[in-house]
Structures are given as C-alpha cells and as structure tokens.
PDB file of N, CA, C and O in Angstrom:
ATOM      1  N   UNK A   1      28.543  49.735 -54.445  1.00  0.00           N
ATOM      2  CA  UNK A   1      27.783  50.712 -55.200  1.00  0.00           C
ATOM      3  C   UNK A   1      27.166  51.761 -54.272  1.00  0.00           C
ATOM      4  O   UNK A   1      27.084  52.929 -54.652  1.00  0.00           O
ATOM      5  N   UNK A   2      26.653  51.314 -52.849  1.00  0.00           N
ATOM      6  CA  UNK A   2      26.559  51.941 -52.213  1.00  0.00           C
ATOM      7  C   UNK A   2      27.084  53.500 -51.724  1.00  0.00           C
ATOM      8  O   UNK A   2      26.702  54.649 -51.498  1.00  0.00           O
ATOM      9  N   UNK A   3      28.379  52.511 -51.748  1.00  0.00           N
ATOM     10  CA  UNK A   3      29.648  53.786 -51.319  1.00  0.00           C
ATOM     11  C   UNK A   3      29.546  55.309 -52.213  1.00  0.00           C
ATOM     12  O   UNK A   3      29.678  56.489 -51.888  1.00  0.00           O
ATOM     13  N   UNK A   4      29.224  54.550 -53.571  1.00  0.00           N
ATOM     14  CA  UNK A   4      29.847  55.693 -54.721  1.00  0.00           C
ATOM     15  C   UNK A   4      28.578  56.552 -54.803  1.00  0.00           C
ATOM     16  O   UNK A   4      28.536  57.581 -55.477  1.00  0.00           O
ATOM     17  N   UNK A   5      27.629  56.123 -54.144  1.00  0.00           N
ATOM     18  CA  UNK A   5      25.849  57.209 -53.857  1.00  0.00           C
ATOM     19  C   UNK A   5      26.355  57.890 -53.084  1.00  0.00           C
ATOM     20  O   UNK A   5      26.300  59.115 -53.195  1.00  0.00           O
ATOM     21  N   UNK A   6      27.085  57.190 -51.934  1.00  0.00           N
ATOM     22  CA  UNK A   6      26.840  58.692 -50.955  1.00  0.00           C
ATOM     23  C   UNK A   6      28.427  59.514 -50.972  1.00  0.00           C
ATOM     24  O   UNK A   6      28.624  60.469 -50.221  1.00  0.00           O
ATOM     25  N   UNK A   7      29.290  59.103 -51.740  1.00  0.00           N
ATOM     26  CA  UNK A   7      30.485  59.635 -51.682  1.00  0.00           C
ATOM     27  C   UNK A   7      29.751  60.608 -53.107  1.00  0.00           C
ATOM     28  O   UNK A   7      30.139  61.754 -53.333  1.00  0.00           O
ATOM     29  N   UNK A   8      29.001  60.132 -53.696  1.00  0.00           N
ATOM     30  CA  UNK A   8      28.603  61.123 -55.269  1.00  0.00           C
ATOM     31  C   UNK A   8      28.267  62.496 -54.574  1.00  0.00           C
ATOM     32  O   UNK A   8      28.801  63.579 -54.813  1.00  0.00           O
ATOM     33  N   UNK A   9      26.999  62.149 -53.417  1.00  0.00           N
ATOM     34  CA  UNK A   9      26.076  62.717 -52.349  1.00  0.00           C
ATOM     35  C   UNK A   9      26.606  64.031 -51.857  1.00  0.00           C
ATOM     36  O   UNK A   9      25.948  65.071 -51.812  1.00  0.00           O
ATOM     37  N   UNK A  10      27.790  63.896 -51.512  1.00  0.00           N
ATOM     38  CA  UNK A  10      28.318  64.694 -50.348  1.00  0.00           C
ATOM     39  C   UNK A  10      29.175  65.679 -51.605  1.00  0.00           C
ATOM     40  O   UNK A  10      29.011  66.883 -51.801  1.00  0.00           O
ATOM     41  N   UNK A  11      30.086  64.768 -52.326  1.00  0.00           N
ATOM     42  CA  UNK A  11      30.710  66.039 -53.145  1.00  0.00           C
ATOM     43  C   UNK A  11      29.879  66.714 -54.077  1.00  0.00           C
ATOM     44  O   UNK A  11      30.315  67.671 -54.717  1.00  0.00           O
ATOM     45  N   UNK A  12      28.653  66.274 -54.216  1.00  0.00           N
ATOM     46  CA  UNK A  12      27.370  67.357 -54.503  1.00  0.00           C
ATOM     47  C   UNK A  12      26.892  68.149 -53.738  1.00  0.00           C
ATOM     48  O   UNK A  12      27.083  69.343 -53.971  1.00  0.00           O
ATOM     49  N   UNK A  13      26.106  67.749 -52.564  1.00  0.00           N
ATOM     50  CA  UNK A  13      26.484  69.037 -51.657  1.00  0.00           C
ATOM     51  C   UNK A  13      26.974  69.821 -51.179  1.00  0.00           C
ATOM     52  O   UNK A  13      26.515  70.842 -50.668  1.00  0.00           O
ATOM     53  N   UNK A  14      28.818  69.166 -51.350  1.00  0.00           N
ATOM     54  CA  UNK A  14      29.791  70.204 -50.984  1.00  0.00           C
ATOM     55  C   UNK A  14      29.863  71.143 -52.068  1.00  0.00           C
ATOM     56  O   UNK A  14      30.121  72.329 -51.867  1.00  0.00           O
ATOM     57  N   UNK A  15      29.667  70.713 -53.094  1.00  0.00           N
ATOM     58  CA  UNK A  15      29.901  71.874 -54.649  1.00  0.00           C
ATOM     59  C   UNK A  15      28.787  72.847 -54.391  1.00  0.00           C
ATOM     60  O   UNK A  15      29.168  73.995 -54.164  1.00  0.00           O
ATOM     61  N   UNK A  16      27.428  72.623 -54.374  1.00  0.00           N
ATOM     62  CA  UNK A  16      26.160  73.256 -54.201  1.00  0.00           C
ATOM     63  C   UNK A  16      26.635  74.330 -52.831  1.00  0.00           C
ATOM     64  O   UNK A  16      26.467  75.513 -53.126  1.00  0.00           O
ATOM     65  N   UNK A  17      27.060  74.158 -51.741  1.00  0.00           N
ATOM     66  CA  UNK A  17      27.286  74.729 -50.433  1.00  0.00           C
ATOM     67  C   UNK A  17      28.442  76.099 -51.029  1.00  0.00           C
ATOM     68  O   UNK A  17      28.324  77.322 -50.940  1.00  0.00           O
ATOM     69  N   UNK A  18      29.419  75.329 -51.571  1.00  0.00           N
ATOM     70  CA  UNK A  18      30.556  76.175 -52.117  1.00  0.00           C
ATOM     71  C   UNK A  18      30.015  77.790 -52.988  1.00  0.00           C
ATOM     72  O   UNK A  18      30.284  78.989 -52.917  1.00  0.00           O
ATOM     73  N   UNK A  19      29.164  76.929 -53.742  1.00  0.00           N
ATOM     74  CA  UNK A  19      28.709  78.029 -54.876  1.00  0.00           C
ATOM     75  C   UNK A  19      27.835  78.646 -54.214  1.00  0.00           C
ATOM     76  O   UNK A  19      27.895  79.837 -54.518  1.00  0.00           O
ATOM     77  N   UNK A  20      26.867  78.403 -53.286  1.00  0.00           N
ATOM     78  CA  UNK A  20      26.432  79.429 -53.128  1.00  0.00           C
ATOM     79  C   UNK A  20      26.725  80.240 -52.112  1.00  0.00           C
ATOM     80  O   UNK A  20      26.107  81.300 -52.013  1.00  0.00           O
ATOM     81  N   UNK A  21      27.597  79.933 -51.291  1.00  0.00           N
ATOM     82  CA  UNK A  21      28.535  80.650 -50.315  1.00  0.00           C
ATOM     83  C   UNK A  21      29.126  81.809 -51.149  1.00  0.00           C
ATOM     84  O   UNK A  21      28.816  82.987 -50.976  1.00  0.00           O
ATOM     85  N   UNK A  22      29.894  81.420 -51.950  1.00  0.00           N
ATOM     86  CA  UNK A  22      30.613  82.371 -53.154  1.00  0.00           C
ATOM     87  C   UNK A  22      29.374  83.230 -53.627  1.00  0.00           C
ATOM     88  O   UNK A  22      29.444  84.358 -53.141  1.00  0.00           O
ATOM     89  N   UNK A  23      28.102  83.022 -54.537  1.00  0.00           N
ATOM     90  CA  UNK A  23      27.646  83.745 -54.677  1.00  0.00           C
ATOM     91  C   UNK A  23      26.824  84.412 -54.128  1.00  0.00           C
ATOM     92  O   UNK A  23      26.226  85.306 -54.727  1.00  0.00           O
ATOM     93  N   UNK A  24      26.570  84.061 -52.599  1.00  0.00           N
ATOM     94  CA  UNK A  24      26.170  85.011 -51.605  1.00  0.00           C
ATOM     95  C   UNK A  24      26.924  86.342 -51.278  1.00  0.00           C
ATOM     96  O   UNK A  24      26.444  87.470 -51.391  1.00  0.00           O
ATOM     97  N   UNK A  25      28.283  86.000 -50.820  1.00  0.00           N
ATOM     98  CA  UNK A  25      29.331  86.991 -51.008  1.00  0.00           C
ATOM     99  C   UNK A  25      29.453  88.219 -51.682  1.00  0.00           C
ATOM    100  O   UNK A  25      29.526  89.400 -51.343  1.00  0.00           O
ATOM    101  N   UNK A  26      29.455  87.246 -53.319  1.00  0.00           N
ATOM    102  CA  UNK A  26      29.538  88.220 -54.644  1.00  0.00           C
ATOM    103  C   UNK A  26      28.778  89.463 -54.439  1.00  0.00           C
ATOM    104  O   UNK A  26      29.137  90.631 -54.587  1.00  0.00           O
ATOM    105  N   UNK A  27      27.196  88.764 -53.918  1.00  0.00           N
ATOM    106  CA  UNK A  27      26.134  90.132 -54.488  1.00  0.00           C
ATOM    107  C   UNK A  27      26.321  90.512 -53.258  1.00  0.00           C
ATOM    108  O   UNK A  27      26.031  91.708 -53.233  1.00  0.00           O
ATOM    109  N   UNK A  28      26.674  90.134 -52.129  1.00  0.00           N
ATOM    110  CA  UNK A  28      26.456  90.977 -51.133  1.00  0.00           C
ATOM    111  C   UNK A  28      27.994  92.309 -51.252  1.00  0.00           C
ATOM    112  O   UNK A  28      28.185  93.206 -50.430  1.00  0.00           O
ATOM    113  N   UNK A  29      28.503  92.146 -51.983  1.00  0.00           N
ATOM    114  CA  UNK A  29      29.299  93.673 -52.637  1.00  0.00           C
ATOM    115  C   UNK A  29      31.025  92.724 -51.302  1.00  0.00           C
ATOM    116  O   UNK A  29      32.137  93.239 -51.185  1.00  0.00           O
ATOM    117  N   UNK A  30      30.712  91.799 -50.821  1.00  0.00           N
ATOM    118  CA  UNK A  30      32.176  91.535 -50.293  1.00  0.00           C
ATOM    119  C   UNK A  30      31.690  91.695 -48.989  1.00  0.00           C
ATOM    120  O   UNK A  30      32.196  90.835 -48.268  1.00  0.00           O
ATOM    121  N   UNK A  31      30.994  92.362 -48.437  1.00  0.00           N
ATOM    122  CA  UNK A  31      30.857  93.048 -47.502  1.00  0.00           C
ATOM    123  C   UNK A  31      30.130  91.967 -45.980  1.00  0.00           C
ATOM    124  O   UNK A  31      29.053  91.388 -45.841  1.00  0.00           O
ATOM    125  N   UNK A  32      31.319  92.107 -45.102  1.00  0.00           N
ATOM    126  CA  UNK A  32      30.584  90.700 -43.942  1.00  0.00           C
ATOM    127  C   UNK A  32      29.397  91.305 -43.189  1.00  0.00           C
ATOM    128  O   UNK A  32      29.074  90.641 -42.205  1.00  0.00           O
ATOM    129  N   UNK A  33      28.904  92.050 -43.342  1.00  0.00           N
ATOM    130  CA  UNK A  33      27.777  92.865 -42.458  1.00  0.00           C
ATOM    131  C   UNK A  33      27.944  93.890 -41.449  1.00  0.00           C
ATOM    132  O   UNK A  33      27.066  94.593 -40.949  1.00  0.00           O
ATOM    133  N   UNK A  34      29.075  93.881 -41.238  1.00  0.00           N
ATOM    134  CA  UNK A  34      29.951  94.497 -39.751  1.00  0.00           C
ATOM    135  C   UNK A  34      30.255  96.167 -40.413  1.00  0.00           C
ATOM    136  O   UNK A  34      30.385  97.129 -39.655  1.00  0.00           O
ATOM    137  N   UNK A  35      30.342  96.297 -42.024  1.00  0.00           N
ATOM    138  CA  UNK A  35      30.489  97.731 -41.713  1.00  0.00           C
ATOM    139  C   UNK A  35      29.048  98.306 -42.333  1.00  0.00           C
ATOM    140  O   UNK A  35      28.837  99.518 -42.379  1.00  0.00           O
ATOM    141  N   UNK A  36      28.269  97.518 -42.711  1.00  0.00           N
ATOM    142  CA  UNK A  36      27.089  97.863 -42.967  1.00  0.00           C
ATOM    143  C   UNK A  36      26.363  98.286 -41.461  1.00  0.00           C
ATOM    144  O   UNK A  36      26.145  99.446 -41.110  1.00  0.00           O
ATOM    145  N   UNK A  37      26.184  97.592 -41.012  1.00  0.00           N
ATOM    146  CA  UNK A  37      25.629  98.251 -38.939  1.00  0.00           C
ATOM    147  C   UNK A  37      26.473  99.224 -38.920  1.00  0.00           C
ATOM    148  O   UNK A  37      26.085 100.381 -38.757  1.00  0.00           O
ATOM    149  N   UNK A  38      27.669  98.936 -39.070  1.00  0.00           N
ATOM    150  CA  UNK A  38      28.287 100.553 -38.722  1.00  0.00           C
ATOM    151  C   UNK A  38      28.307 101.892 -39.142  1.00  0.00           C
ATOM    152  O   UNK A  38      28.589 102.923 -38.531  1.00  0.00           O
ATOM    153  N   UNK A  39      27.868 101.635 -40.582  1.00  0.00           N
ATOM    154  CA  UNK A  39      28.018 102.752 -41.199  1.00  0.00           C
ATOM    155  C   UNK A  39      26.108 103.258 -41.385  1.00  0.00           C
ATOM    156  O   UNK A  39      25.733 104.118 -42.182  1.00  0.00           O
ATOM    157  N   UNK A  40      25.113 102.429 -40.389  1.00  0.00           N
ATOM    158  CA  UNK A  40      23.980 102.717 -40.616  1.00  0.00           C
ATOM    159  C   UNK A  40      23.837 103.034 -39.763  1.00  0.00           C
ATOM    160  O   UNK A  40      22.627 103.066 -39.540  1.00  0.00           O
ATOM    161  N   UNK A  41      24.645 103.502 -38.623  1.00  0.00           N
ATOM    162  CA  UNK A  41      24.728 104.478 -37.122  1.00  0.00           C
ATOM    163  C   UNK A  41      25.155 106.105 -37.725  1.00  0.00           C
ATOM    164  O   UNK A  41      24.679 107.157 -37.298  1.00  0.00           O
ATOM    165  N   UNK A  42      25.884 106.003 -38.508  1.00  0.00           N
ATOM    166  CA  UNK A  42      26.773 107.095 -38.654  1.00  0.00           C
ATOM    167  C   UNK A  42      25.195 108.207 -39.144  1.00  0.00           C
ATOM    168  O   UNK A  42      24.016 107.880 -39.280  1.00  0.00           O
ATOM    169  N   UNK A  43      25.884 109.547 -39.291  1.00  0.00           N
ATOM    170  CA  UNK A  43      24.562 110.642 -39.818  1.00  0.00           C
ATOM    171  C   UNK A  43      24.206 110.287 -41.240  1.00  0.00           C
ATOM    172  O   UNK A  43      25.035 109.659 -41.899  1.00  0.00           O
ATOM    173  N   UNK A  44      23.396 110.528 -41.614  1.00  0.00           N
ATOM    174  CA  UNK A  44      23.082 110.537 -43.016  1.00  0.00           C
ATOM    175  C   UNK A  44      23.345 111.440 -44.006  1.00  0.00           C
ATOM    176  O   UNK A  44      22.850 112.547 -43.794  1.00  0.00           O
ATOM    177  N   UNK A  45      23.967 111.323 -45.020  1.00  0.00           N
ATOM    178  CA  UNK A  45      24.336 111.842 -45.499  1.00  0.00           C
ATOM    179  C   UNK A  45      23.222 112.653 -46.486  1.00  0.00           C
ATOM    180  O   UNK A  45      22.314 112.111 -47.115  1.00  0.00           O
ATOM    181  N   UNK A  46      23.600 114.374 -46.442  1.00  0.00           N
ATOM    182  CA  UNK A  46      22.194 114.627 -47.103  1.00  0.00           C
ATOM    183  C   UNK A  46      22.725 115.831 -48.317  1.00  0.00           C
ATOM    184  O   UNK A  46      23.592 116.676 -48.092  1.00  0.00           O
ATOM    185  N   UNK A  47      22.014 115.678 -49.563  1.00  0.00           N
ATOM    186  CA  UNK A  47      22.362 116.839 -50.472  1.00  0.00           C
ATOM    187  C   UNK A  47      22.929 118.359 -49.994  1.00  0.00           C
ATOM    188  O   UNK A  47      22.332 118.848 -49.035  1.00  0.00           O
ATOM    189  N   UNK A  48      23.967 119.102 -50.548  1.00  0.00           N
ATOM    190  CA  UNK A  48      24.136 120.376 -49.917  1.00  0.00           C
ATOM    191  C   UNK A  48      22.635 120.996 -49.833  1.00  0.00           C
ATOM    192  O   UNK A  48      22.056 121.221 -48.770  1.00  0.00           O
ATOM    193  N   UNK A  49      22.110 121.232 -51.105  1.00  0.00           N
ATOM    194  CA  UNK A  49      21.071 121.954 -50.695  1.00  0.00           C
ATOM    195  C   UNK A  49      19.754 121.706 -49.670  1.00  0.00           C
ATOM    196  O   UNK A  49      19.023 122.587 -49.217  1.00  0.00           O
ATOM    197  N   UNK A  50      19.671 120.403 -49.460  1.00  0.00           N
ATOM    198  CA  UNK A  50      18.989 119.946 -48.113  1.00  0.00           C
ATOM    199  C   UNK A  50      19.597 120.457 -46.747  1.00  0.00           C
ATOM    200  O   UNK A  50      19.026 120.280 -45.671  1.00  0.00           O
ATOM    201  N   UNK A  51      20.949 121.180 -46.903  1.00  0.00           N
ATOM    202  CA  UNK A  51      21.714 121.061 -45.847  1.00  0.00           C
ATOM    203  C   UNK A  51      21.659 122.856 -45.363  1.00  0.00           C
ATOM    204  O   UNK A  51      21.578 123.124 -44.165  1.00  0.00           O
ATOM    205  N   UNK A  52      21.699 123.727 -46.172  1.00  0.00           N
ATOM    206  CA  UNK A  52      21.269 124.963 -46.239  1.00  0.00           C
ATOM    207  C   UNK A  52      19.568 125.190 -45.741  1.00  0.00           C
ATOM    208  O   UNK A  52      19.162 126.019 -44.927  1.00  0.00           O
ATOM    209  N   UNK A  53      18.876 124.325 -46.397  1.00  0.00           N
ATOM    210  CA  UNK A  53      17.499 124.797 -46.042  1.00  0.00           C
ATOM    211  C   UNK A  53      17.334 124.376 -44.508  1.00  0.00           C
ATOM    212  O   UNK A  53      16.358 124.739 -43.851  1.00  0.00           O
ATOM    213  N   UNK A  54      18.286 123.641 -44.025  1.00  0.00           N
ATOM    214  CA  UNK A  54      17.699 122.702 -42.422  1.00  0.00           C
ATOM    215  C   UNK A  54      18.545 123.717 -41.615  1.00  0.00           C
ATOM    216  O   UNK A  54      18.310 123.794 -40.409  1.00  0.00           O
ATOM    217  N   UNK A  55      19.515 124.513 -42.160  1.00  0.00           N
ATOM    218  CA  UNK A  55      20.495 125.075 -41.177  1.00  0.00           C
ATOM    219  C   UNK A  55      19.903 126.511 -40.567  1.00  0.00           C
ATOM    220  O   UNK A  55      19.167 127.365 -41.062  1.00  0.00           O
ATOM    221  N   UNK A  56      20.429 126.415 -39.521  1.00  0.00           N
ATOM    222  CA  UNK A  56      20.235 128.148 -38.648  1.00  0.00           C
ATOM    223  C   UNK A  56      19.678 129.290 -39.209  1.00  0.00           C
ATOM    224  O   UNK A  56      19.611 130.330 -38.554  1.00  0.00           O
TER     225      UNK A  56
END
C-alpha cells in the first residue's frame, strides 16, 4: 500500500509540474526570454508625431 502513496505522489507532482510549465509558457506569449532582452536594447519605438517634434 505503501508503494501505491508514493507512486500516486510522484505522478501527481509530475501532472502539477507539467501544467504549470505549459501554462507558464502559454501566458508568457511562447516567448523563452532571449528575444525579450533583445528587443529591450533595441531604440524605442516612438509615435511619428513624437518623432517630428524631437527632430532637427
């Protein structure tokens, strides 16, 4: 009886681990973090008309 606690145990935690791996993922848009840093180096992107008033 033992056995079937911790064999219950583990494929409960493995289900719990699974799902929320997956729905970490989901909301995070897919995205592994790697083009998020990258694309938060790049310039910022700014309205045309913000872009006229800052220029020469």
């Amino acid at each position: 009886m033992r056995k079937l606690e911790q064999f219950a145990a583990i494929v409960v935690a493995a289900g719990l681990a699974i799902v929320s791996y997956w729905l970490f993922f989901s909301w995070a848009g897919g995205s592994d973090g790697y083009n998020r840093r990258r694309n938060l180096q790049q310039e910022p992107k700014m309205p045309p008309a913000i872009k006229v008033l800052l220029s020469p």
